[in-house]
C-alpha positions as CSV (number, residue, x, y, z in Angstrom):
1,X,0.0,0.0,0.0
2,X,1.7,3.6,-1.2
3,X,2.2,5.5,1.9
4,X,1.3,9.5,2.3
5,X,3.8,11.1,1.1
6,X,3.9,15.4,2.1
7,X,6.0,17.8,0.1
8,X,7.5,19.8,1.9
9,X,7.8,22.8,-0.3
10,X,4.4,22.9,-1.3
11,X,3.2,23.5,2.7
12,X,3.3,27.4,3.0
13,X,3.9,28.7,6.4
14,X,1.3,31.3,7.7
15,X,2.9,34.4,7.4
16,X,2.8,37.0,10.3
17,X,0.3,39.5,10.7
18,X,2.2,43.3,11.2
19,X,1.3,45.1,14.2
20,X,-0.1,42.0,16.2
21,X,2.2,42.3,19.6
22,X,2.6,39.6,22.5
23,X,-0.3,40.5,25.4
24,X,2.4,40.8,27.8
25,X,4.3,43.0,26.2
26,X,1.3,45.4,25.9
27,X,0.7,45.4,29.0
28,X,4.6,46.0,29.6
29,X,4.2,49.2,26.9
30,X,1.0,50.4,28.5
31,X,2.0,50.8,31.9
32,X,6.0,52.1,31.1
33,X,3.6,55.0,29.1
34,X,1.2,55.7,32.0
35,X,3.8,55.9,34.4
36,X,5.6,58.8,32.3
37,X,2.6,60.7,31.5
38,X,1.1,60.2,35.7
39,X,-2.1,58.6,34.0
40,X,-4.4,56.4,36.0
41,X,-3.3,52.7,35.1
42,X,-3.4,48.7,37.0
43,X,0.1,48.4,37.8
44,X,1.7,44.7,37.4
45,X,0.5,44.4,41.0
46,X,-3.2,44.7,39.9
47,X,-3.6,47.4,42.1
48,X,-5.2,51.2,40.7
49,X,-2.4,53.5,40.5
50,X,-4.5,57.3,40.6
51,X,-3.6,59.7,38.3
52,X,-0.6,62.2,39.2
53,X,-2.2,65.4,40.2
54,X,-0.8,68.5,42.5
55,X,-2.4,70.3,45.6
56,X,-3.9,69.1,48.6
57,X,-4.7,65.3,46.8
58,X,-0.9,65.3,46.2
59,X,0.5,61.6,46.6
60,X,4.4,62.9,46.6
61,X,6.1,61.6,50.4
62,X,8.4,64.9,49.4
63,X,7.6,68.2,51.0
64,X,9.4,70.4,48.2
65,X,6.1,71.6,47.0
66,X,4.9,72.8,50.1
67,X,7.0,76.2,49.2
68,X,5.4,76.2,45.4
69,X,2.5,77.9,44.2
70,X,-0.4,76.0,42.9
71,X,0.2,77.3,39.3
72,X,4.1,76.2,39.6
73,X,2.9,73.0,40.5
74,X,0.6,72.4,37.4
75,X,3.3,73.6,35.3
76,X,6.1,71.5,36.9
77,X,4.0,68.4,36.6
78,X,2.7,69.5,33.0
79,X,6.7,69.8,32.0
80,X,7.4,65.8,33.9
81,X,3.9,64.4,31.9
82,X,5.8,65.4,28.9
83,X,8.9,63.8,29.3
84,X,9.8,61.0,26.5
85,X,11.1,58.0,26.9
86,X,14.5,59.0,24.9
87,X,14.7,62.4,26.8
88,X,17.5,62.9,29.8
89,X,15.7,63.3,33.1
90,X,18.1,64.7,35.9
91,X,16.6,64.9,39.5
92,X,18.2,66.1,42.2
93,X,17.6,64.6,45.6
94,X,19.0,66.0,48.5
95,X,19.1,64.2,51.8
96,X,20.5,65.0,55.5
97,X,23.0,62.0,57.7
98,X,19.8,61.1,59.2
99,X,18.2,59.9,56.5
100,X,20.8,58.2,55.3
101,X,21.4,56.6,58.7
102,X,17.8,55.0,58.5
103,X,17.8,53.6,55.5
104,X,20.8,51.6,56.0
105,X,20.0,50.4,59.2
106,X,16.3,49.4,57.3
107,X,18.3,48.0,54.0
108,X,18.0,44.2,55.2
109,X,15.3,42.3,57.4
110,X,18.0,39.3,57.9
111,X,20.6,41.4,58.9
112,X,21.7,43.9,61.4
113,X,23.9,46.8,60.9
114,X,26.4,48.8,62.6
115,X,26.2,52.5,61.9
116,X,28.1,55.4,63.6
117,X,27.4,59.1,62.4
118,X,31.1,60.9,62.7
119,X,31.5,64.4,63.2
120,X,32.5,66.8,60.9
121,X,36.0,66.5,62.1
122,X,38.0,65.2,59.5
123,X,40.3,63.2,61.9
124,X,37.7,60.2,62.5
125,X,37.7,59.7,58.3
126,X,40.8,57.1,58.1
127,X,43.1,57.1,55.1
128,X,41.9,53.5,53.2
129,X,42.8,55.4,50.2
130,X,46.7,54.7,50.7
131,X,46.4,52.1,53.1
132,X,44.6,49.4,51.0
133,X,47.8,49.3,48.3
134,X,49.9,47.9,51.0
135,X,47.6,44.7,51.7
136,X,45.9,44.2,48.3
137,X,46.5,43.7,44.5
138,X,45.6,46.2,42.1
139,X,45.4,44.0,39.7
140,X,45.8,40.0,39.9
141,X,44.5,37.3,37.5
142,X,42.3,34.2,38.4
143,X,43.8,30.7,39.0
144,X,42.0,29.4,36.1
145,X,43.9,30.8,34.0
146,X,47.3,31.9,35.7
147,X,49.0,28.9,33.6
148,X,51.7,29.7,30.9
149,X,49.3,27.3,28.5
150,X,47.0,30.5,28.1
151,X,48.0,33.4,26.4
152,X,47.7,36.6,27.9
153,X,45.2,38.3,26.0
154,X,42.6,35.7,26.8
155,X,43.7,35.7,30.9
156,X,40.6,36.4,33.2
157,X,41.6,40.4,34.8
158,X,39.8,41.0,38.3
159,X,37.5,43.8,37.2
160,X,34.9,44.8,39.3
161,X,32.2,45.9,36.2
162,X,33.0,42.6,34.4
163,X,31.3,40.0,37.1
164,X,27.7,40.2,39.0
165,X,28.4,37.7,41.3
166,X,31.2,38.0,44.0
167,X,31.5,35.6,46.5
168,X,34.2,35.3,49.8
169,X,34.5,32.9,53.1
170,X,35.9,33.1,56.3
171,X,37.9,31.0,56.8
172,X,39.4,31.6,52.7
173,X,40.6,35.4,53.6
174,X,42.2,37.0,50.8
175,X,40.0,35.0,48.3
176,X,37.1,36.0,45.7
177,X,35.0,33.9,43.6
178,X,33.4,35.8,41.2
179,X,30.7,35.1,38.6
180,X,30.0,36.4,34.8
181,X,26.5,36.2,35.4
182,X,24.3,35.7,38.5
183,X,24.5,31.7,39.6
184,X,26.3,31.3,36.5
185,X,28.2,28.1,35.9
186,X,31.8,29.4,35.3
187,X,33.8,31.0,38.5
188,X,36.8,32.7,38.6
189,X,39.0,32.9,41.9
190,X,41.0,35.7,42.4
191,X,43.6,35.6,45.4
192,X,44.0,39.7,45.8
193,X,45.9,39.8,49.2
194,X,49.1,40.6,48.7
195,X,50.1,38.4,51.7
196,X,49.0,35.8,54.4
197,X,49.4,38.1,56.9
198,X,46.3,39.7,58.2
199,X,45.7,43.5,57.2
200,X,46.1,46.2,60.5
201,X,43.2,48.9,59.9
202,X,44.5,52.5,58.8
203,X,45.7,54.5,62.0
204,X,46.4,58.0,60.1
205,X,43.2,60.6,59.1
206,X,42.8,60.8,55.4
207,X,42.7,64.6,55.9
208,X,45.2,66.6,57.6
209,X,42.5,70.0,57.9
210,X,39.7,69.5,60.3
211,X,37.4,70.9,58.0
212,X,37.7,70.4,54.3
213,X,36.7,72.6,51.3
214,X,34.2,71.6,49.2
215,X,33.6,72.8,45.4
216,X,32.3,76.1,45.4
217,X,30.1,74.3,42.1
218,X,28.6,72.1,44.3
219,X,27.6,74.8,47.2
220,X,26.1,77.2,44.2
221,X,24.0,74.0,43.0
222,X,22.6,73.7,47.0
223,X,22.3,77.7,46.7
224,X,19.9,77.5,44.1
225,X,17.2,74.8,45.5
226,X,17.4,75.5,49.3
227,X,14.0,78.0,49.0
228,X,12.7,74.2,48.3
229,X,14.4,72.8,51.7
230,X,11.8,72.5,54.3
231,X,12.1,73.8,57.7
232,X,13.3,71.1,59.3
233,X,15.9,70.4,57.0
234,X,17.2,73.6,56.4
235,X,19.5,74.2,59.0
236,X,22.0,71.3,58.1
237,X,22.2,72.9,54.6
238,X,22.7,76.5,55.9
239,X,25.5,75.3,58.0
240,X,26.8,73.2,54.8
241,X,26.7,76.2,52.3
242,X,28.6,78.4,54.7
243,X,31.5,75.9,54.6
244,X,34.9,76.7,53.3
245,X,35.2,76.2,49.3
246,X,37.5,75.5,46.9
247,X,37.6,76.1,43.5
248,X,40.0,72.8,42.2
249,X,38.2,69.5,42.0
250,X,41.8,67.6,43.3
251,X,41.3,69.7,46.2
252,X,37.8,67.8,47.3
């Protein structure tokens, strides 16, 4: 009995329809677009996000606008809903020790941290910068590949924007394993210690001034928002701007 036999060139794929897109990345497109222009949307959450308005209904945890006026406010956040997606968008945030101090101490539910505010006295900031050349490599290779069989173009270099996995023990000090890709399947181990000996902390201030300059550039930028500042706030910026200033950017 002759079987069936299909040719394959005379089966014609169905060809794809233009402008038919994937439901999930409509939904991906929709709410990157609502977001930009403060519409009302269902975030990926499925919960109502209200649309982005100004005055007393005004969402923002911020307290800049307190010191606006209500037709600078509609104009500031007619200016934002304009914003495309290909447009540079530089905010300036400005935030106190304090605040600073919370959210590292908040950073981790499984872990608890240590954190000391240090006076403006420029004798508690130690000098790591010169100190950490004595204990550690600059650069170093990984033992993978520190054999004469592989050239040295193709070696693995301990760079830190290269890998996006690091991993250390204990009882290994001295040693990094690091990762190409997060729980990737090729590691590299890096010894970077420059000896067994255990590293002594830094004993000398990285600062030999008790109060050091800072850019005058940066103190005009604070100049220019602190009408923004709320009370609270303010006077740990008014002390700041009436520090010494420099005008060399090595001098920092």
């Amino acid at each position: 009995m002759a079987e069936n036999v299909i040719d394959c060139e005379s089966v014609i794929a169905p060809k794809r329809v233009k402008g038919i897109q994937n439901t999930a990345d409509y939904t991906k497109n929709v709410i990157k677009r609502a977001k930009i222009k403060g519409m009302e949307h269902v975030n990926y959450s499925k919960k109502l996000i209200l649309k982005r308005v100004t005055g007393e209904n005004c969402r923002c945890k911020q307290k800049c606008f307190e010191r606006i006026s209500n037709q600078d406010q509609l104009e500031i956040i007619e200016y934002m809903n304009n914003f495309t997606q290909n447009k540079t968008i530089i905010i300036i945030r400005m935030y106190i020790p304090d605040e600073y101090y919370n959210w590292i101490i908040t950073a981790s539910t499984s872990f608890k941290y240590s954190v000391r505010i240090i006076s403006r006295a420029s004798r508690e900031i130690l000098d790591y910068k010169n100190w950490w050349t004595v204990w550690y490599k600059k650069n170093t290779v990984s033992i993978e590949s520190v054999t004469c069989k592989i050239p040295k173009s193709q070696k693995t270099q301990f760079t830190i924007a290269k890998f996006n996995e690091f991993m250390f023990h204990s009882e290994y000090p001295g040693c990094i394993k690091a990762r190409d890709f997060i729980d990737g399947l090729a590691i590299h181990t890096f010894v970077v210690r420059t000896s067994s000996r255990l590293p002594i902390m830094p004993k000398y201030s990285a600062y030999i001034s008790d109060i050091i300059p800072i850019n005058i550039k940066k103190i005009n930028d604070i100049k220019k928002v602190m009408q923004y500042i709320p009370d609270e706030y303010a006077e740990f910026w008014n002390v700041l701007c009436n520090w010494p200033t420099t005008n060399s950017d090595a001098d920092e």
